[in-house]
C-alpha positions as CSV (number, residue, x, y, z in Angstrom):
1,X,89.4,68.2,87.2
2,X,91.0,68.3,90.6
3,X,94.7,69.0,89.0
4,X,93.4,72.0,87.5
5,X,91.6,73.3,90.1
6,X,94.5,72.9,92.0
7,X,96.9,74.6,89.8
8,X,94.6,77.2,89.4
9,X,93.8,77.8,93.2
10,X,97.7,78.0,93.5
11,X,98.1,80.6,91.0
12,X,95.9,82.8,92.6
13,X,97.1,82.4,96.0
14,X,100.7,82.7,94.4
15,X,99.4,86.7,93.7
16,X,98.0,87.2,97.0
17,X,101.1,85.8,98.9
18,X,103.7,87.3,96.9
19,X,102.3,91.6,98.3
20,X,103.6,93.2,100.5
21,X,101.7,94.5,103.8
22,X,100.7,98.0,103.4
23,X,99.9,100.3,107.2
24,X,98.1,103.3,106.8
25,X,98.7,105.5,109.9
26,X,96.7,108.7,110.5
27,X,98.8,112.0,110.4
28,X,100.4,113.6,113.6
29,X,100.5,109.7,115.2
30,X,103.5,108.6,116.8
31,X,105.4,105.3,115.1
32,X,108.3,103.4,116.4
33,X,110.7,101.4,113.4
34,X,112.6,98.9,114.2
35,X,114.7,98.0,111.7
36,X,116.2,94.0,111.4
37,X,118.8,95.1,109.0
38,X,121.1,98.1,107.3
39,X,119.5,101.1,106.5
40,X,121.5,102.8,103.2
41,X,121.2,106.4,103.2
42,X,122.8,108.8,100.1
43,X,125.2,110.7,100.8
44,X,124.7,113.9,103.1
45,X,126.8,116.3,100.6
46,X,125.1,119.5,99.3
47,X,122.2,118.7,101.3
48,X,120.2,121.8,102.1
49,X,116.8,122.6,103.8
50,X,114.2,124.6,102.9
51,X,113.9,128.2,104.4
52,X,110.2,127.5,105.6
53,X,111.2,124.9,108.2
């Protein structure tokens, strides 16, 4: 009984541990990123902006 609770607790901790943090920030706020890695952009050609900004 012990072993399968066990294995059982560990699957559903397995699903809980395995997402990914989520932050909701209201609009207009301020945010600093700081970033611990690369950041790979596509490439800037043919990039155009629209006439409303």
């Amino acid at each position: 009984f012990a072993q399968s609770t066990a294995q059982s607790s560990a699957q559903i901790l397995d699903k809980f541990l395995n997402v990914l943090p989520t932050i909701t920030i209201r609009e207009g706020h301020r945010v600093k990123v700081y970033l611990s890695g690369d950041l790979a952009l596509p490439d800037y050609t043919n990039h155009t902006m629209p006439p409303n900004l």
